[in-house]
DOTI-325598 format. One record per residue (C-alpha): residue number from 1; residue in one letter; chain; x, y, z. Coordinates in steps of 0.001 Angstrom, whole numbers, plus 500000, padded with zeros to 6 digits. Layout:
+-----+---+---+--------+--------+--------+
!   k ! r ! c !      x !      y !      z !
+-----+---+---+--------+--------+--------+
! NUM ! A ! A !      X !      Y !      Z !
...
+-----+---+---+--------+--------+--------+
***
This chain:
+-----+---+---+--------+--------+--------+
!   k ! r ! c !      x !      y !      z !
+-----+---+---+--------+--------+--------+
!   1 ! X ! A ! 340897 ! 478047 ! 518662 !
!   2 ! X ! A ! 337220 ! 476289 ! 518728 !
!   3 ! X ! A ! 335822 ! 475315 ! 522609 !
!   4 ! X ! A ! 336573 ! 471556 ! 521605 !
!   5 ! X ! A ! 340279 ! 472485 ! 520537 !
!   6 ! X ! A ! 340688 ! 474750 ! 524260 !
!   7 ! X ! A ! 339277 ! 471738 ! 526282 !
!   8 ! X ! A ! 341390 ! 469167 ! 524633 !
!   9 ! X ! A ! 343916 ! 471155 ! 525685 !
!  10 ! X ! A ! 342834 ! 472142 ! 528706 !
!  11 ! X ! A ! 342700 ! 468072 ! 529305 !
!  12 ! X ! A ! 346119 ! 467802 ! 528028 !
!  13 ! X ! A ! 347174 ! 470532 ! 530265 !
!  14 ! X ! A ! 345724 ! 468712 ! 533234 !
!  15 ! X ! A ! 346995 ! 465331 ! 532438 !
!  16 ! X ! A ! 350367 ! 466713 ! 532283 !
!  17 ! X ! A ! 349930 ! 468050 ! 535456 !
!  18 ! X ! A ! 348786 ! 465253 ! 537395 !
!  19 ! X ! A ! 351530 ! 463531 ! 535670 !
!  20 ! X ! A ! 354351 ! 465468 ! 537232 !
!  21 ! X ! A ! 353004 ! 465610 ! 540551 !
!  22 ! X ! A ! 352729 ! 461693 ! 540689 !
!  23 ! X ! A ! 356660 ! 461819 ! 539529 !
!  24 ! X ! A ! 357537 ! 464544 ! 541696 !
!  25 ! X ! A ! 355725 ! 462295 ! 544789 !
!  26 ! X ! A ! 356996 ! 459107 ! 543477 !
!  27 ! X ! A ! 360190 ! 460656 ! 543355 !
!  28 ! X ! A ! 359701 ! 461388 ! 547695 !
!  29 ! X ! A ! 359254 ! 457576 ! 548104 !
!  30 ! X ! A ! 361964 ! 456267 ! 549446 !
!  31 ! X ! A ! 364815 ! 458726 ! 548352 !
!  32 ! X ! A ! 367835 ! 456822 ! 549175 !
!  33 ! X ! A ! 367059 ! 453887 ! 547332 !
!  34 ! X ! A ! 367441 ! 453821 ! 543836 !
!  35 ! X ! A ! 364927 ! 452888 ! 541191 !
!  36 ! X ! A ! 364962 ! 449588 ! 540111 !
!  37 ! X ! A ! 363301 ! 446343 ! 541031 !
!  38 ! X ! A ! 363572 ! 446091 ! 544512 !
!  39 ! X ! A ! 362028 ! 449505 ! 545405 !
!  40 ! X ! A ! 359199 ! 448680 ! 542625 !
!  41 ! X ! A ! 358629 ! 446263 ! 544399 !
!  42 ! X ! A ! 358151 ! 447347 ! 547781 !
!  43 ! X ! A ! 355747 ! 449924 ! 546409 !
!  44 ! X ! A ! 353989 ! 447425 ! 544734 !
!  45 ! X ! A ! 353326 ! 445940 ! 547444 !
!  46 ! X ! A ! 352545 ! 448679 ! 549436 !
!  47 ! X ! A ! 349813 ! 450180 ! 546948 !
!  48 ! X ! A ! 348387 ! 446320 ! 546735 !
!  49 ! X ! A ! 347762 ! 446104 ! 550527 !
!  50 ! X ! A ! 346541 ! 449616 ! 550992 !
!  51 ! X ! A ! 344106 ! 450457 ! 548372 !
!  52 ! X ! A ! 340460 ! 449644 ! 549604 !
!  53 ! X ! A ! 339684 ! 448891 ! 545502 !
!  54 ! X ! A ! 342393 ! 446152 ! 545394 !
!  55 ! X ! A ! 342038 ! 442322 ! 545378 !
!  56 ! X ! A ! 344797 ! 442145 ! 547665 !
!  57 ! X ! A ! 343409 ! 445060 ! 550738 !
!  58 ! X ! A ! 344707 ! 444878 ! 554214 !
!  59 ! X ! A ! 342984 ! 446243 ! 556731 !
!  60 ! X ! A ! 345180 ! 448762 ! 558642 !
!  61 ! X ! A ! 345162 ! 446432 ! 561822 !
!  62 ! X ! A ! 346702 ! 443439 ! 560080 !
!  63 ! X ! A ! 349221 ! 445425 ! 558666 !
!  64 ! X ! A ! 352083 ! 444152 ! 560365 !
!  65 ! X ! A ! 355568 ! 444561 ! 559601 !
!  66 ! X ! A ! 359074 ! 442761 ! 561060 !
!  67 ! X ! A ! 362305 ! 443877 ! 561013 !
!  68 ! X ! A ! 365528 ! 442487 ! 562543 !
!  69 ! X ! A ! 367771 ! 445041 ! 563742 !
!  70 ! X ! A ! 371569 ! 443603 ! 563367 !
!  71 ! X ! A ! 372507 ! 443702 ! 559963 !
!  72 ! X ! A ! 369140 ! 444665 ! 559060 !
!  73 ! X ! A ! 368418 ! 448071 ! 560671 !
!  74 ! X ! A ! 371609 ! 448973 ! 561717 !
!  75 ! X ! A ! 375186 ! 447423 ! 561329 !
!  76 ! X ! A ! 376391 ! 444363 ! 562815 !
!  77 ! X ! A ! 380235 ! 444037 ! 561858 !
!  78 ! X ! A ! 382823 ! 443345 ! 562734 !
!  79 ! X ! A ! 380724 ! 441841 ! 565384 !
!  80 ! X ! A ! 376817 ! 442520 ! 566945 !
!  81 ! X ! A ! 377372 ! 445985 ! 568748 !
!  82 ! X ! A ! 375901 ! 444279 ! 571626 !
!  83 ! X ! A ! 378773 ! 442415 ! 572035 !
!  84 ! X ! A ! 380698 ! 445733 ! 572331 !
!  85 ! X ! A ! 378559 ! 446787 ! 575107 !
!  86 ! X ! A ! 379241 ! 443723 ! 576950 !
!  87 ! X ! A ! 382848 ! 443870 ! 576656 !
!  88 ! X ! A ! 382713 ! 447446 ! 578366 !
!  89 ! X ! A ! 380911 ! 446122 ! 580854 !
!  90 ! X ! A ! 382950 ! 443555 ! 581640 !
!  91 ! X ! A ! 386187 ! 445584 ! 581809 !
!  92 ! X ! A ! 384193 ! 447817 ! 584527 !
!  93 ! X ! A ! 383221 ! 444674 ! 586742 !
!  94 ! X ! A ! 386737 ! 443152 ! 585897 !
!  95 ! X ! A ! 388239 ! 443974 ! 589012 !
!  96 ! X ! A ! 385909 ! 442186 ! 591212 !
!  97 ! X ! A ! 386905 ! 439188 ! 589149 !
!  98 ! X ! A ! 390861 ! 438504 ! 589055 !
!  99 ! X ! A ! 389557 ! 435054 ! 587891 !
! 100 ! X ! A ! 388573 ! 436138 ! 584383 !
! 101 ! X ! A ! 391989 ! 437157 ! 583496 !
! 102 ! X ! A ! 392784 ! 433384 ! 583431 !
! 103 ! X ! A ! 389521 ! 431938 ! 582244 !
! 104 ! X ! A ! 388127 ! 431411 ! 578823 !
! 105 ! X ! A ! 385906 ! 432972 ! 577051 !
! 106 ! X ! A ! 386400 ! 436090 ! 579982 !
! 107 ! X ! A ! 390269 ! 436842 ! 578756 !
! 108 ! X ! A ! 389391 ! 437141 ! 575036 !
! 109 ! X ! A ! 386908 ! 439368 ! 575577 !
! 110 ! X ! A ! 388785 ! 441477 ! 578096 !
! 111 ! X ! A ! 391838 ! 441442 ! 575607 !
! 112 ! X ! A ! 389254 ! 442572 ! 572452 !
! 113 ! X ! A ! 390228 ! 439241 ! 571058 !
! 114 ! X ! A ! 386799 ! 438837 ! 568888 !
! 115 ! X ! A ! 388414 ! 436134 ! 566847 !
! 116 ! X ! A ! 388548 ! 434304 ! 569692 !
! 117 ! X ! A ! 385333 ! 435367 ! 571378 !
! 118 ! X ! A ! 383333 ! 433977 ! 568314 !
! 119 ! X ! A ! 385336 ! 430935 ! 568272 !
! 120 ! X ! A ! 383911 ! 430068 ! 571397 !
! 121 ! X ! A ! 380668 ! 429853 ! 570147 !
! 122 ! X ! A ! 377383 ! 430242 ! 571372 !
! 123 ! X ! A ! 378292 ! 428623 ! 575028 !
! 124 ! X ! A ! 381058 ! 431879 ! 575184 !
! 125 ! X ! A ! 379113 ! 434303 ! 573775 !
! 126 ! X ! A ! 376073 ! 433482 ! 576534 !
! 127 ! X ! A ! 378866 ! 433332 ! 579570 !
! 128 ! X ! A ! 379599 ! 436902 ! 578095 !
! 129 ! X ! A ! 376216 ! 437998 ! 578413 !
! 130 ! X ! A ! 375044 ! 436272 ! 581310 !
! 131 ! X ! A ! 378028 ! 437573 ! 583642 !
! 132 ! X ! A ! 377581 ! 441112 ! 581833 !
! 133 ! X ! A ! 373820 ! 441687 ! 581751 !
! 134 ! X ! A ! 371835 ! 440160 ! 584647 !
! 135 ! X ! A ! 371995 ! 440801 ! 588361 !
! 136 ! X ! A ! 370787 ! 444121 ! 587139 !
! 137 ! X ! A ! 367547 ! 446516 ! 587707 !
! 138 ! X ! A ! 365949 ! 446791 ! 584393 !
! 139 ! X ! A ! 365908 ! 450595 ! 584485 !
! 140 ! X ! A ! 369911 ! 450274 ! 585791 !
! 141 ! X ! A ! 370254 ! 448756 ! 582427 !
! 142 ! X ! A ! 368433 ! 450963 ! 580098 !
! 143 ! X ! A ! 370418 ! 453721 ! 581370 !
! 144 ! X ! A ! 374038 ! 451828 ! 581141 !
! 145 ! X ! A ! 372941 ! 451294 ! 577594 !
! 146 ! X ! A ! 371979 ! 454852 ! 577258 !
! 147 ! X ! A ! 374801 ! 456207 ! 578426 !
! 148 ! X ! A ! 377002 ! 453919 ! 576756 !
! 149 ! X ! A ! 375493 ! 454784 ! 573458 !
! 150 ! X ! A ! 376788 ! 458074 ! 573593 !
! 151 ! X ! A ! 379965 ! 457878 ! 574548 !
! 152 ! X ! A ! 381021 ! 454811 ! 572440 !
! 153 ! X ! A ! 382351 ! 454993 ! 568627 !
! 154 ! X ! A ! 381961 ! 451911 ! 565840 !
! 155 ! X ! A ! 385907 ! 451161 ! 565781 !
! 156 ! X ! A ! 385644 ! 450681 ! 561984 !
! 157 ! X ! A ! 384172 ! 454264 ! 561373 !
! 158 ! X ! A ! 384540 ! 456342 ! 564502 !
! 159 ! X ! A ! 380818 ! 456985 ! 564365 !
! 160 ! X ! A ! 378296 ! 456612 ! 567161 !
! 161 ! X ! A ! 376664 ! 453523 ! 567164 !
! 162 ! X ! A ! 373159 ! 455140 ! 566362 !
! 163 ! X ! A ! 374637 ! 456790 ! 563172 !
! 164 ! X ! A ! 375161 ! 452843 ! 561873 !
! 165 ! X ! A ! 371664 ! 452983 ! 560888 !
! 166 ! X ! A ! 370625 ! 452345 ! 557717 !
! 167 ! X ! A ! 369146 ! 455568 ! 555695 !
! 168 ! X ! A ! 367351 ! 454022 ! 553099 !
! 169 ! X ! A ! 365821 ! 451528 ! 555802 !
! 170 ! X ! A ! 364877 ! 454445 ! 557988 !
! 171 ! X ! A ! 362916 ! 455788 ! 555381 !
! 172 ! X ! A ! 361350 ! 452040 ! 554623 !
! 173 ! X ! A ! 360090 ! 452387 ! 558305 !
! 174 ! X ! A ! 358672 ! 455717 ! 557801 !
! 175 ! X ! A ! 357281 ! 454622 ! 554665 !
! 176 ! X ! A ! 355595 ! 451818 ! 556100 !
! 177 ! X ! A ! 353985 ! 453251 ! 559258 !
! 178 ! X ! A ! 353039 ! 456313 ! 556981 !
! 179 ! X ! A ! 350714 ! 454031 ! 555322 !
! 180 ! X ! A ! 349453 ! 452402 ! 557811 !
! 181 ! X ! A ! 351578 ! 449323 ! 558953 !
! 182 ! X ! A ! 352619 ! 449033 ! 562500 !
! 183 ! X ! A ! 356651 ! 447724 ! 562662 !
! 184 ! X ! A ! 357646 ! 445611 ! 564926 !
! 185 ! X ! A ! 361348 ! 445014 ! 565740 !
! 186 ! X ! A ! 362396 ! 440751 ! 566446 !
! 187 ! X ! A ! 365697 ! 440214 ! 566763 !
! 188 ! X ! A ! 368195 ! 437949 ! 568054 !
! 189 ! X ! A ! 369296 ! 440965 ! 570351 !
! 190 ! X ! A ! 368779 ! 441782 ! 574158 !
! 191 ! X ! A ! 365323 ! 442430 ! 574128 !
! 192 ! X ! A ! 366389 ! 445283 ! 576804 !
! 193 ! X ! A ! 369430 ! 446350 ! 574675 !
! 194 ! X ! A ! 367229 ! 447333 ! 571707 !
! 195 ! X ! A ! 364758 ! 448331 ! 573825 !
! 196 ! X ! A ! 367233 ! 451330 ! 575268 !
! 197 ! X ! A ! 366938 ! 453314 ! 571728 !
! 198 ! X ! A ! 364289 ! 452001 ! 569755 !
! 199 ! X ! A ! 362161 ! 454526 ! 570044 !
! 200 ! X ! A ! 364629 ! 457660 ! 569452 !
! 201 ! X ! A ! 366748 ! 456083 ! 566454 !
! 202 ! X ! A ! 363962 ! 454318 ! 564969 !
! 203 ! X ! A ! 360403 ! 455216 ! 566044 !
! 204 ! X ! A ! 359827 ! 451986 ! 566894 !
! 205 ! X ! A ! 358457 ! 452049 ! 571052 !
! 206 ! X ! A ! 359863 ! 449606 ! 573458 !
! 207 ! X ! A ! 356670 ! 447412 ! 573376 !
! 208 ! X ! A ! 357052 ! 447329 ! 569809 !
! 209 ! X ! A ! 360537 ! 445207 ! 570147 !
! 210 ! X ! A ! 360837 ! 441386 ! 570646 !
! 211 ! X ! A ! 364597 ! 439959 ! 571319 !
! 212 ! X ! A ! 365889 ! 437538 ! 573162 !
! 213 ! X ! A ! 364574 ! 437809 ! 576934 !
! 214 ! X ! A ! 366707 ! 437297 ! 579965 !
! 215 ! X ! A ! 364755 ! 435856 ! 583447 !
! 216 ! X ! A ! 363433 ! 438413 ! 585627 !
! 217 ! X ! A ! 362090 ! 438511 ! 589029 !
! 218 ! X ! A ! 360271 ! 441246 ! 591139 !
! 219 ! X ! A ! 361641 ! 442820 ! 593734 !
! 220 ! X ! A ! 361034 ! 445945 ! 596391 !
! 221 ! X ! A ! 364566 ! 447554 ! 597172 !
! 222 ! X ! A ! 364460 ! 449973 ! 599809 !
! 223 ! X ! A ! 360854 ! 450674 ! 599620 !
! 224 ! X ! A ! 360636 ! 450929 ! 595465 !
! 225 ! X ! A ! 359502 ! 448189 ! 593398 !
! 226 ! X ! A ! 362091 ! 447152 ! 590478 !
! 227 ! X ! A ! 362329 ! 444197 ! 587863 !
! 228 ! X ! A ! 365657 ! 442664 ! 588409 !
! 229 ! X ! A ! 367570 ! 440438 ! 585559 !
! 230 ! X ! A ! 368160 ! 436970 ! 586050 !
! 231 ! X ! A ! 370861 ! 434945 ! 584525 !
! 232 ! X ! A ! 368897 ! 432600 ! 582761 !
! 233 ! X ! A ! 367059 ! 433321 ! 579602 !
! 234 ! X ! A ! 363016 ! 432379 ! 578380 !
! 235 ! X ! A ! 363581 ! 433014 ! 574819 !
! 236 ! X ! A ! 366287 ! 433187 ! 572517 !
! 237 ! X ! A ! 364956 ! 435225 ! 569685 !
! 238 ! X ! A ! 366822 ! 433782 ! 566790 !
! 239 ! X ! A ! 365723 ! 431191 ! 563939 !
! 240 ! X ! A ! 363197 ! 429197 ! 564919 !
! 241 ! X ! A ! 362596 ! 431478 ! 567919 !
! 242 ! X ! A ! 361709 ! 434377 ! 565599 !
! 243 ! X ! A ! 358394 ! 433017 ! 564704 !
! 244 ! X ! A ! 357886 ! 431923 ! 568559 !
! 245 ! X ! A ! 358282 ! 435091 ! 569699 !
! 246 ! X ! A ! 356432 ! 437314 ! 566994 !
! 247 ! X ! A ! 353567 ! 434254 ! 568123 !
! 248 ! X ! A ! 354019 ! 435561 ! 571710 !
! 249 ! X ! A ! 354769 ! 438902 ! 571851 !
! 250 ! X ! A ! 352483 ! 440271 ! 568518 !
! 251 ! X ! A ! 349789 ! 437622 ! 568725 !
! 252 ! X ! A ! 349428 ! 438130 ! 564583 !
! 253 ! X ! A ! 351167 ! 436669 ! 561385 !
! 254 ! X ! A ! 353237 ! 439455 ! 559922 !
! 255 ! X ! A ! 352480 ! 440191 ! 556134 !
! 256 ! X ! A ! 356525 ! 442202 ! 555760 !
! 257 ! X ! A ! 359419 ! 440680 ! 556667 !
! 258 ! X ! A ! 362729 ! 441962 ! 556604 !
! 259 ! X ! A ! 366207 ! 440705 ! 557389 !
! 260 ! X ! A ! 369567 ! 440082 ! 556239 !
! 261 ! X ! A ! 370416 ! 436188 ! 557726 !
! 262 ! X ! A ! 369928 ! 432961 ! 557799 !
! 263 ! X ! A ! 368977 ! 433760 ! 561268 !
! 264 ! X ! A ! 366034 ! 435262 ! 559740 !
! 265 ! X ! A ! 365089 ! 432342 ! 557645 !
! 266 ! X ! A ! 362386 ! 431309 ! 559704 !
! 267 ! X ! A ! 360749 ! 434286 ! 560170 !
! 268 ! X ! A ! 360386 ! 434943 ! 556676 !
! 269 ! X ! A ! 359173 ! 431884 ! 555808 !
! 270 ! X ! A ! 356597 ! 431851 ! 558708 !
! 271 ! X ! A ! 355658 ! 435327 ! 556944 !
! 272 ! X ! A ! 355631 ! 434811 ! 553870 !
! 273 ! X ! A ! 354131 ! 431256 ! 553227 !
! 274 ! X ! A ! 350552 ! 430385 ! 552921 !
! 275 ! X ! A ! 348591 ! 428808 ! 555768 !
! 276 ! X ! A ! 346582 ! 426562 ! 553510 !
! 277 ! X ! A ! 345156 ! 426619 ! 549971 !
! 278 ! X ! A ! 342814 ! 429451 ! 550892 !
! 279 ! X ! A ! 345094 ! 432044 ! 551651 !
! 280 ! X ! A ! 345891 ! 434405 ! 549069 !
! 281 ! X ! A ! 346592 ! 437842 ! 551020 !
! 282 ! X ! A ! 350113 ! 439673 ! 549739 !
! 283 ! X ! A ! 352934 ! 438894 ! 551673 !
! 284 ! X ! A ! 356449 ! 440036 ! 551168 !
! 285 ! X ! A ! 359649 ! 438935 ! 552671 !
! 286 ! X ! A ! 363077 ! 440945 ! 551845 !
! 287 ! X ! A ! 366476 ! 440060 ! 552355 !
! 288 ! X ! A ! 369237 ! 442386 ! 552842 !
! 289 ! X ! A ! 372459 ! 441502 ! 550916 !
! 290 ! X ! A ! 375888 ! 442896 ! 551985 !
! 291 ! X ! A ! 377593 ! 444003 ! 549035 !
! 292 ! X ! A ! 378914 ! 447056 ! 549474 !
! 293 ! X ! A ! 382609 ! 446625 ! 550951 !
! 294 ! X ! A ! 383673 ! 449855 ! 549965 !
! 295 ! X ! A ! 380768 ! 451803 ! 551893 !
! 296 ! X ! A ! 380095 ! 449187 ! 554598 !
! 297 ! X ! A ! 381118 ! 445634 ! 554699 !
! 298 ! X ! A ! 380587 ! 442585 ! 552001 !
! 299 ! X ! A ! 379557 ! 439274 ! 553305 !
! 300 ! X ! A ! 377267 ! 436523 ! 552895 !
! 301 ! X ! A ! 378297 ! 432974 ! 552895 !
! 302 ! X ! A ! 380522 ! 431561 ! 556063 !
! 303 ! X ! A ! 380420 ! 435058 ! 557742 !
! 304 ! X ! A ! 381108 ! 434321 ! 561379 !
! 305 ! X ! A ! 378290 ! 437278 ! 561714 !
! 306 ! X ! A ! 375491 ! 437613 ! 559700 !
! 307 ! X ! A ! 376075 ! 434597 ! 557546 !
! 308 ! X ! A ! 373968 ! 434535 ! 554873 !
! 309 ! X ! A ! 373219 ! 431144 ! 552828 !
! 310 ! X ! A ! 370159 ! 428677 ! 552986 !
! 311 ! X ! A ! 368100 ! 431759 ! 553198 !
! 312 ! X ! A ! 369960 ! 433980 ! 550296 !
! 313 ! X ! A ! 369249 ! 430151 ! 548398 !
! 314 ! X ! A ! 365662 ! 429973 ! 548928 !
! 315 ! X ! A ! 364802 ! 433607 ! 548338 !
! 316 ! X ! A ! 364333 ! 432708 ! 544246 !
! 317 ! X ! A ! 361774 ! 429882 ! 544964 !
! 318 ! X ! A ! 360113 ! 431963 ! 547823 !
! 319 ! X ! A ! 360092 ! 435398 ! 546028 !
! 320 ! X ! A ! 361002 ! 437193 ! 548627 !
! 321 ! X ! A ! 363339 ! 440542 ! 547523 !
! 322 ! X ! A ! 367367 ! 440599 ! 547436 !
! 323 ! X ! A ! 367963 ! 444071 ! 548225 !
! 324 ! X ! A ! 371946 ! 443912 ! 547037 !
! 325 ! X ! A ! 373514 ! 447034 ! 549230 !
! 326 ! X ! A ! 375868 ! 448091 ! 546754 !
! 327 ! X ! A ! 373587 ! 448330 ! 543379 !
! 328 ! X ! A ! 369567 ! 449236 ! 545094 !
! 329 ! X ! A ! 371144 ! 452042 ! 547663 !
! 330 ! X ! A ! 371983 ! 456009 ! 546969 !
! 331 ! X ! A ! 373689 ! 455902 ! 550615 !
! 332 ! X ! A ! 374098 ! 453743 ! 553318 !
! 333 ! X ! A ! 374088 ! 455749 ! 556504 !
! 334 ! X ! A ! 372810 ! 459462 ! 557498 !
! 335 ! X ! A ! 374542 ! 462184 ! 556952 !
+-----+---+---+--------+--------+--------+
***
């Protein structure tokens, strides 16, 4: 064989090469999900914002990234597991409080009557949390939250509650910070609930979370100085509160969005649209669809949780990404 024929296929040899190790990586990128358009195009977008050579660079600062957590990051049926912990705590404080055996929305939710609980609307669903929540030290919280975390089960699945994560959005996460982002959690949660296991299931630190905030006060108690919670509430982090408190809280316009309700609408329009004629920089909003009734749950319009509708509407116009649960994911939760 002449030198020319051994380099050519020394080249070939080479290009083959490189070619299976960018399959073999690709192939690492986000394992759970399966190939198609919605993981193109999170990579896409990914490579766009992170390579110094492209039109569309990010610097690693402004690489911020949003994610709600119910629905989103973990599950949210049959209702928020928030509203779990709150019924657990009100069966514990139930006996200084004969009256709630009579009184609505209190007797629903000591009789696990979520039907009616949700029924009663926002108003109930705040007495809930307001009679469940403050009063409270903040670290007295945390660790009811803690500790009921690990000794509660979803009723649906008889998992923990931290096992109703999302696989293939745990690796999105990882994905994400790997190259650079910084994720931010903002959710129409208890900014303290979240806060509780952020960090552990997600990687996500507490100051990293923005939810809805009770009132707090400071106090010294027996010589130590504690945060107590209030009931009354400075932000309700839901809607048009989303893009208040990512204004707050993160002081910069996200350029990833994620969530899975029209209680996310706001936020990923607020990320996602342009300021003004001038700005250009890649943005990318994604919606989570619930399709997948046989492995999770399948809802989307009218859902009493997690309805999904003027949002799932838009998302065509706005081109943000439908990830549909039952087609785009290998698995849903970890093994």
């Amino acid at each position: 064989m002449s030198i020319i024929g051994s380099g050519l296929r020394l080249v070939a040899l080479t290009l083959t090469s490189l070619l299976w190790s960018v399959t073999v990586l690709a192939g690492e990128v986000l394992p759970s999900w399966q190939d198609g358009a919605a993981k193109n195009a999170i990579v896409a977008f990914v490579n766009n914002v992170t390579r110094e050579s492209s039109d569309g660079y990010v610097p690693p600062a402004e690489r911020i990234a949003t994610f709600d957590n119910d629905g989103t990051l973990w599950a949210e049926q049959p209702v928020y597991f928030q509203a779990f912990f709150a019924m657990a705590r009100l069966r514990e404080m139930a006996p200084e409080h004969p009256e709630w055996a009579r009184e609505e929305p209190f007797k629903s939710a000591l009789a696990g009557d979520m039907k009616a609980l949700m029924a009663s609307g926002m108003e109930g669903v705040m007495k809930i949390l307001m009679a469940s929540h403050a009063g409270v030290t903040g670290d007295a919280f945390h660790s009811e939250v803690s500790d009921w975390l690990q000794a509660s089960r979803h009723p649906d699945t008889g998992r923990p509650f931290t096992q109703m994560a999302y696989q293939p959005m745990l690796e999105l996460l990882d994905y994400l910070r790997s190259n650079g982002f910084k994720v931010f959690i903002v959710s129409g949660g208890g900014i303290d609930f979240i806060r509780a296991f952020s960090e552990p299931l997600y990687g996500i630190p507490p100051e990293q979370v923005v939810g809805t905030t009770l009132e707090a006060h400071f106090e010294m108690r027996d010589g130590v100085p504690v945060i107590v919670r209030d009931a009354g509430i400075s932000l309700i982090d839901d809607k048009a509160g989303k893009p208040v408190g990512i204004y707050r809280h993160i002081g910069r316009r996200p350029i990833f969005a994620a969530g899975n309700s029209d209680g996310d609408l706001q936020m990923l329009q607020y990320t996602t649209m342009p300021r003004d004629a001038g700005d250009t920089r890649p943005r990318l909003g994604l919606i989570l669809h619930h399709t997948d009734a046989e492995r999770e749950y399948a809802y989307d319009h009218g859902s009493h949780v997690g309805g999904l509708d003027q949002a799932l509407d838009e998302a065509p116009q706005r081109g943000w990404v439908v990830v549909d649960m039952k087609k785009d994911w290998r698995r849903i939760f970890p093994e």
